[in-house]
Each structure stands twice: as C-alpha cells, then as structure tokens.
C-alpha distance (Angstrom), angle and dihedral (degrees) to the residues before:
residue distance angle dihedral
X1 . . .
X2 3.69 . .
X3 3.36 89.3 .
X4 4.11 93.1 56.8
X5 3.71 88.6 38.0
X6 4.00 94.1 64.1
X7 3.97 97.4 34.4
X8 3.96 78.3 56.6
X9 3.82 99.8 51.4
X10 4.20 86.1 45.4
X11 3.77 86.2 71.6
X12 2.90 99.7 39.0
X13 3.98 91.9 52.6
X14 4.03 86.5 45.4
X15 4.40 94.9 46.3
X16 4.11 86.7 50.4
X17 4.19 94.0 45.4
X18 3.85 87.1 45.7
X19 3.61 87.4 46.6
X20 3.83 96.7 56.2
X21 3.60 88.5 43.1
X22 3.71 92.7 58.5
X23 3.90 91.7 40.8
X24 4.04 90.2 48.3
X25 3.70 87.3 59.7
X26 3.62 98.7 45.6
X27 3.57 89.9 48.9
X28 3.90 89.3 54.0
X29 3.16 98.9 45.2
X30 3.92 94.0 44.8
X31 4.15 84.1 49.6
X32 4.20 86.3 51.6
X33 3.91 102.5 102.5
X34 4.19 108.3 -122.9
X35 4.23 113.4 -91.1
X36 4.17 96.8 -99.4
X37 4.28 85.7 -161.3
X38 3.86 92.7 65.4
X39 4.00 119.7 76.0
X40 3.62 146.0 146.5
X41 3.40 132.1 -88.7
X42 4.12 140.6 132.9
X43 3.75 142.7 -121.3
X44 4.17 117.6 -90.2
X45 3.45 136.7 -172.0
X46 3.59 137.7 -159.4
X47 3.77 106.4 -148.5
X48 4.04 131.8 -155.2
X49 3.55 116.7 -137.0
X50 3.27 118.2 -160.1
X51 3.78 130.6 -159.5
X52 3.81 149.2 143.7
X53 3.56 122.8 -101.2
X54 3.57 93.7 -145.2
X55 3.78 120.1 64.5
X56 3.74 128.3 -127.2
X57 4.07 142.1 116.7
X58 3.51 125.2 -52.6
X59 3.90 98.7 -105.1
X60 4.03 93.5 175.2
X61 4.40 129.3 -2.7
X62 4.21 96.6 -162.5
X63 3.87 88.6 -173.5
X64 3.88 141.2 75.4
X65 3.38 133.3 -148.1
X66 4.24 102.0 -93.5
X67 3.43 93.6 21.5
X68 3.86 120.0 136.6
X69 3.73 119.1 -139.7
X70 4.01 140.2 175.9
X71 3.74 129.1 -126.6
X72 3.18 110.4 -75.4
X73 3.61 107.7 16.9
X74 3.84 111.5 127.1
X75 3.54 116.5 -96.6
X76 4.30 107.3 176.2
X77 3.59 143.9 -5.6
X78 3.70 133.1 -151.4
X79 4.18 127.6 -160.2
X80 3.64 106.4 -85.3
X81 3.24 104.9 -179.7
X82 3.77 104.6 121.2
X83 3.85 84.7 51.0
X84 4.01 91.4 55.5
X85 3.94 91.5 51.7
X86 4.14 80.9 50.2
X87 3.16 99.4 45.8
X88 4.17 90.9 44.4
X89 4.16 86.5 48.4
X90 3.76 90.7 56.0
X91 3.58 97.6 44.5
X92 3.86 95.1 50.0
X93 4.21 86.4 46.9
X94 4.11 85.1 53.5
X95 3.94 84.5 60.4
X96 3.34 94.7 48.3
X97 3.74 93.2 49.0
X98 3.56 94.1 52.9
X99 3.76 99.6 46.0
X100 3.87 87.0 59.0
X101 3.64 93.3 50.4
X102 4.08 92.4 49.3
X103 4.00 75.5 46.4
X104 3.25 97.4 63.3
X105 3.32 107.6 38.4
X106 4.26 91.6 51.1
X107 3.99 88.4 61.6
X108 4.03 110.5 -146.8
X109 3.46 124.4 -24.1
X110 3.87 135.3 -85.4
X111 3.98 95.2 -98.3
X112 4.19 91.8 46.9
X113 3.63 94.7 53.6
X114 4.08 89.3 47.0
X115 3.58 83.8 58.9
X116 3.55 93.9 57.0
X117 3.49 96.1 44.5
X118 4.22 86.1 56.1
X119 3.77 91.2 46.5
X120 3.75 87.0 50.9
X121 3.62 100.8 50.9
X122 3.75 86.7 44.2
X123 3.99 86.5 60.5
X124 3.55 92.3 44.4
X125 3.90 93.4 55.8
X126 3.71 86.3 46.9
X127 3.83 99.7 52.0
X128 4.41 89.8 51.2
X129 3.84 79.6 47.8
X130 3.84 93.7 56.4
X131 4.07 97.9 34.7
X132 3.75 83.3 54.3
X133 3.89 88.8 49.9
X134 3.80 89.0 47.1
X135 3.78 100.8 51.5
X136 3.47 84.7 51.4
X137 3.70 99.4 53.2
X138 3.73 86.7 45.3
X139 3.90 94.2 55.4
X140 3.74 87.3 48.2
X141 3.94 99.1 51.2
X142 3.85 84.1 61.6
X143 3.89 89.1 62.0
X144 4.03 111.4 75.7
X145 3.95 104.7 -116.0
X146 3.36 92.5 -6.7
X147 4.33 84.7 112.0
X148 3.63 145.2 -18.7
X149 3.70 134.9 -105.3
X150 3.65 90.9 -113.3
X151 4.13 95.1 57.5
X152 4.11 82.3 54.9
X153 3.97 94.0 45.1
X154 3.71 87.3 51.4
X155 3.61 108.2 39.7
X156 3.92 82.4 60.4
X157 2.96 97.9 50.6
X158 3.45 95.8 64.1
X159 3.10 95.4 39.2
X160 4.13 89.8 60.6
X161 3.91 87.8 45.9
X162 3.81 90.6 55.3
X163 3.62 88.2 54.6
X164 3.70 104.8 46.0
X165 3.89 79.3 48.7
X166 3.68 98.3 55.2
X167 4.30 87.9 46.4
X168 3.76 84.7 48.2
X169 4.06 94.3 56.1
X170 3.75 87.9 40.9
X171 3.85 84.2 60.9
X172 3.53 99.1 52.3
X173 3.70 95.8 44.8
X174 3.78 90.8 59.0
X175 3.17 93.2 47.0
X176 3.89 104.6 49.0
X177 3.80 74.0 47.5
X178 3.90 98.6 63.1
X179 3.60 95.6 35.6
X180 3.82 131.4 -139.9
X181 3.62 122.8 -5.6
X182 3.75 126.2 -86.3
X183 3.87 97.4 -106.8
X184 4.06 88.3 44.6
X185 3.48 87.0 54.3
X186 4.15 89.5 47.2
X187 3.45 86.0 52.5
X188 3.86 99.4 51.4
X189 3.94 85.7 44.0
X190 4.01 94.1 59.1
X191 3.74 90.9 44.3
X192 3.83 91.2 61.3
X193 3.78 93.2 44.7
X194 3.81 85.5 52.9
X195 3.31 98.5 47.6
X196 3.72 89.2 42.7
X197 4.02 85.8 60.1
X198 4.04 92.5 52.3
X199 4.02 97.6 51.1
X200 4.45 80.2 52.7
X201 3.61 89.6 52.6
X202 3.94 94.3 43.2
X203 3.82 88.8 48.1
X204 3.90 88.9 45.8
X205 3.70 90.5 51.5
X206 3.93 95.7 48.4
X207 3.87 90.1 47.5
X208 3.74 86.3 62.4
X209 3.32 98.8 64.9
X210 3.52 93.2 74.3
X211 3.74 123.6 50.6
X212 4.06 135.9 -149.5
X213 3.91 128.7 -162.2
X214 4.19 105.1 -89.3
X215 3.91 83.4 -163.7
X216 3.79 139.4 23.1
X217 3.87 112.7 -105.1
X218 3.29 155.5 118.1
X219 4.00 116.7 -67.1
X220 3.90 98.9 -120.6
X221 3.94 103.3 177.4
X222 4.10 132.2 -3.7
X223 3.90 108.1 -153.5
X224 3.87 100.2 -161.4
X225 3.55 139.9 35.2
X226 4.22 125.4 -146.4
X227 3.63 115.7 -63.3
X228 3.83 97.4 21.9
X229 3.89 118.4 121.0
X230 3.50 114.8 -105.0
X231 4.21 107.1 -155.5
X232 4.37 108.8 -146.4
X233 3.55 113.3 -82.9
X234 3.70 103.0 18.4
X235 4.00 124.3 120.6
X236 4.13 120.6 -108.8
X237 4.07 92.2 179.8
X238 3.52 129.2 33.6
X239 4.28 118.1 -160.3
X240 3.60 138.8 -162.3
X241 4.16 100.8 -154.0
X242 4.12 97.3 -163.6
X243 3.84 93.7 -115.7
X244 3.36 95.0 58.0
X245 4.26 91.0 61.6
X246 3.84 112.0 91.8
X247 3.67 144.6 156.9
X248 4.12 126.3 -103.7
X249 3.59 121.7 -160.6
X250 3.57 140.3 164.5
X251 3.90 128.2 -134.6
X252 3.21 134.2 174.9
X253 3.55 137.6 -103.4
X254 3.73 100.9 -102.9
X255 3.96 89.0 53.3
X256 3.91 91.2 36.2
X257 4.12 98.7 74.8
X258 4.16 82.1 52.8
X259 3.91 98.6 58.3
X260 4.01 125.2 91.9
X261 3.53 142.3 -167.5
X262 3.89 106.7 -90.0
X263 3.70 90.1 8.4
X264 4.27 100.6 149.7
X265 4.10 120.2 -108.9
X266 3.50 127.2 -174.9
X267 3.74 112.4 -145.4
X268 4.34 121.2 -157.7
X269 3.18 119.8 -153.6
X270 4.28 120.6 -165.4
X271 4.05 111.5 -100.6
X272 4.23 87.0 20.9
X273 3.98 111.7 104.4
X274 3.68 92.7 -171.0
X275 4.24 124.6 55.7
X276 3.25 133.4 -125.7
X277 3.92 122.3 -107.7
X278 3.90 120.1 -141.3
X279 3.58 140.7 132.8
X280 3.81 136.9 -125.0
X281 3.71 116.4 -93.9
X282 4.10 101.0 169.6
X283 3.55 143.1 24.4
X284 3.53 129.8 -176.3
X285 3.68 127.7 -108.8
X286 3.74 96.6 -153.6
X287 3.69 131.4 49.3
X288 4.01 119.7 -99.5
X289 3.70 91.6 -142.3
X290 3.97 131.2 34.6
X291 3.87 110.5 -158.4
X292 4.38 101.6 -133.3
X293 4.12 83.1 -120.0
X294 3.43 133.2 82.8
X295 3.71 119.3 -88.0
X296 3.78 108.7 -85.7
X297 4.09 138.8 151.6
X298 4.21 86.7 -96.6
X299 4.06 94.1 42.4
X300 4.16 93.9 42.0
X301 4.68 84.1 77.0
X302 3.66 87.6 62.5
X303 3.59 97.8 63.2
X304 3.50 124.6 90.5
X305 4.01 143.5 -174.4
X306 3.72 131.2 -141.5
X307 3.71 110.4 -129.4
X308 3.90 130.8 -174.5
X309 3.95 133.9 -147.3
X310 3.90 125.3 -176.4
X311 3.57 133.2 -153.7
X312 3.79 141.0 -144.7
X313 3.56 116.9 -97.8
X314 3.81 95.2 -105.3
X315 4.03 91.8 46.1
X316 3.72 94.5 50.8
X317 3.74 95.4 46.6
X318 3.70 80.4 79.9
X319 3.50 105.6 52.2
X320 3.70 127.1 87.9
X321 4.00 133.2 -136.4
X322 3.62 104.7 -108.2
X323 3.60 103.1 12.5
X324 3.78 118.0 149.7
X325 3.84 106.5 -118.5
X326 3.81 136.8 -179.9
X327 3.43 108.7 -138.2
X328 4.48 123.7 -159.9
X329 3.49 110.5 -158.2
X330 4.00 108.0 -138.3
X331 3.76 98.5 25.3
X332 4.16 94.2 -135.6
X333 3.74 99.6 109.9
C-alpha cells in the first residue's frame, strides 16, 4: 500500500510542476505587449477591362476564364461586317480620287489634241487664203471701177477673223497641252488626301472589332459567350495583369507617422510557410475612420490609415483578390 501510496503522490507532484510550468508561460506570454508592426489587411486587384467601342455579335471569345495570356495575343472578335463594306467603299472612292487627279494633271487626251492640231491647220490655210484675197482687193481699190469699198471692207474682214481664229486654236492646243489649271489640280490634290483620311478611319474602325491583350495577365472573368450582342463600349474580357495585384492594410495612427514609401512588408498568407516580400507604394493622407468624439489622447488609438504595398510581377502572380492577409510592416523579423 505504501508502495501505491508514494508512486501516487509522484504524479501528482509531476501533473502540479507541469501545471505551473504551463501557467508561467501563459502568464508571460499574456504579460508580452501585442507586436504593433503586424496588421491586417487583404489582397486587391486593379483589373483591365477590355471592350470594343463599336457594338456587334460575338463572332469568336479565344480566351477562358483562368487562362494566362501575353500582350498582344488576341483575346475576342466581334462581326464586322458593316465595317468591311466601309472600309471596301472608301478604298474604291481613294481610286477614284486619284484617277481624277492623274486626270487632271495629263490635260486631254492624244486623239483631242490631234483634233486641234487639224482645226488649226485648217485656220491657217484659211487665213493665207484671205490675206491673198485682201492684197488683191487692195490692189484693185487703187484702179477706178475696178471694185468697191465694200469688196475691200470685207475681204479684211475675213482676213482679221481668220487670224483671231488661228491665235484662238493656238490657245487651246497649249492648253489641252498643259493640262488642268493649277487650282483644279489643288482641288483634285485635297480630295485624295481626304479620301486618304476616310479609308484610315474605315481600317481603324474594322481593327476594332477584334481585340488583343494591352497587358500580360491572368484572364479573371469573360462577360459573354459567342453569338451574344455585345452593345459599344462594354467589356467581353476582364484581366488581372500581375502588377496590378497588391495588398491593402490598415494601421493605425501611432504606427502611421513611422511608414515610408518603398519601406519593405512581408505579407502571410494561410497554407504558405514562407512570406511575401514587397514594399509600400501609398499611404493615405486622411484617416479611414473618424472616432464620433473630439480628438483627444484616448480617441487618437482608434484612428487608422490605409496603406498600400506592391509586388513584383512573379510575387503577385500568386496572390489572390480578396484574400485575407497578415501584413508585418518592415519585413526584418
């Protein structure tokens, strides 16, 4: 019995010095004031919508929900077919416009200015006819009764029409030689430039149909699936590029007046041993929360500021929007 008796007491003598030990602990650690660089916060991210400003069906979505993609790769593409016919139109005007200018600065064609040149010759033939006629008529008048006055008046007049004829055709030829006028030509010139200007703007419009990735990311939402109606201006695929992720938290105003730009956090996250390392890249000017008091010593604990921390690309790819985070300001414990 004795025996029994003592082996009892022995454990009970151990179970109350473990017990103290325990409660010794406790009580220190319950004394040990709380760490003032660690506080809450949460993943954000700053999405990219994407969208056409023109409206039209969904001809073909090349992206999934949780897909990653590179800059430039094609994410959608609307029906563009009243844009083709547009952009076909202007193009066929363009051709127009530039076979008038070419046109007009050739002057007529090779069989016109023949023409001239036969009228021409024709006037020519008729003005030695009529200075012929003239001289003769002249000679006469100095013969009594040989003519009248009236033969001589009219024998020079023709022969003065035949002449103004012959500088008239010699007129023409030059100019269906040279062309169209300088200001014609002006003219012609703008109309290409302005047609020019249309075809870009059809092209523009048709490119927009279809959209690429501005930024690499992750593909966070699509918004519409093949054959649904897309109205102007509203976003088909939503992304998460990695430098847009980053970390909120709020600290108060004691710890506020310590923080920097750039100064290093390390961020846990639940399930991940190891933190994440960023740095502070905004604080707030104004306080997140105003206590319904009067600023005192007691009421200035209740304040707090919004602070936020970036990430490179790589480290961000692994955080989530919305994730619950524990963020410790400095990073060197």
């Amino acid at each position: 019995m004795k025996g029994d008796r003592s082996a009892a007491m022995t454990k009970v003598r151990t179970f109350c010095a473990v017990a103290a030990l325990v409660g010794l602990w406790t009580g220190l650690h319950a004394c040990t004031p709380p760490d003032r660089t660690l506080v809450q916060g949460y993943v954000e991210g700053e999405f990219v919508y994407v969208a056409s400003p023109y409206a039209g069906a969904l001809e073909s979505l090349k992206v999934q929900r949780g897909q990653q993609v590179k800059e430039g790769d094609l994410l959608f593409r609307l029906n563009g077919e009243p844009e083709q016919a547009a952009q076909e139109e202007a193009e066929r005007r363009l051709s127009q416009a530039r076979a008038t200018l070419e046109d007009a600065k050739k002057g007529k064609r090779p069989s016109e200015i023949q023409v001239i040149k036969a009228q021409l010759k024709q006037a020519r033939i008729a003005v030695g006819l009529s200075e012929r006629e003239f001289t003769r008529q002249a000679a006469l008048s100095r013969v009594p009764g040989a003519t009248s006055e009236l033969e001589l008046d009219r024998a020079q007049a023709t022969r003065d029409q035949d002449r103004h004829r012959v500088s008239e055709l010699e007129a023409e030829l030059a100019t269906a030689r040279a062309g169209s006028r300088t200001d014609q030509i002006a003219a012609a010139e703008a109309e290409v430039r302005a047609r020019e200007a249309a075809l870009t703007k059809a092209a523009w419009e048709l490119s927009q149909k279809q959209q690429q990735a501005p930024k690499s990311g992750l593909v966070f939402e699509t918004l519409y699936r093949e054959g649904e109606w897309v109205a102007a201006g509203r976003p088909v695929v939503v992304l998460l590029p990695p430098q847009n992720v980053k970390v909120r938290a709020f600290v108060p105003q004691g710890l506020a007046g310590t923080i920097q730009p750039g100064q290093s956090v390390r961020v846990s996250v639940d399930g991940i041993a190891e933190p994440f390392v960023g740095a502070v890249n905004y604080i707030s000017p104004k306080a997140e929360f105003t206590p319904p008091v009067i600023y005192s010593r007691e009421s200035r604990s209740k304040l707090v500021f919004m602070i936020e921390a970036r990430f490179e690309p790589s480290v961000a790819a692994k955080l989530h929007p919305g994730q619950p985070v524990d963020v410790r300001i400095g990073g060197d414990r």
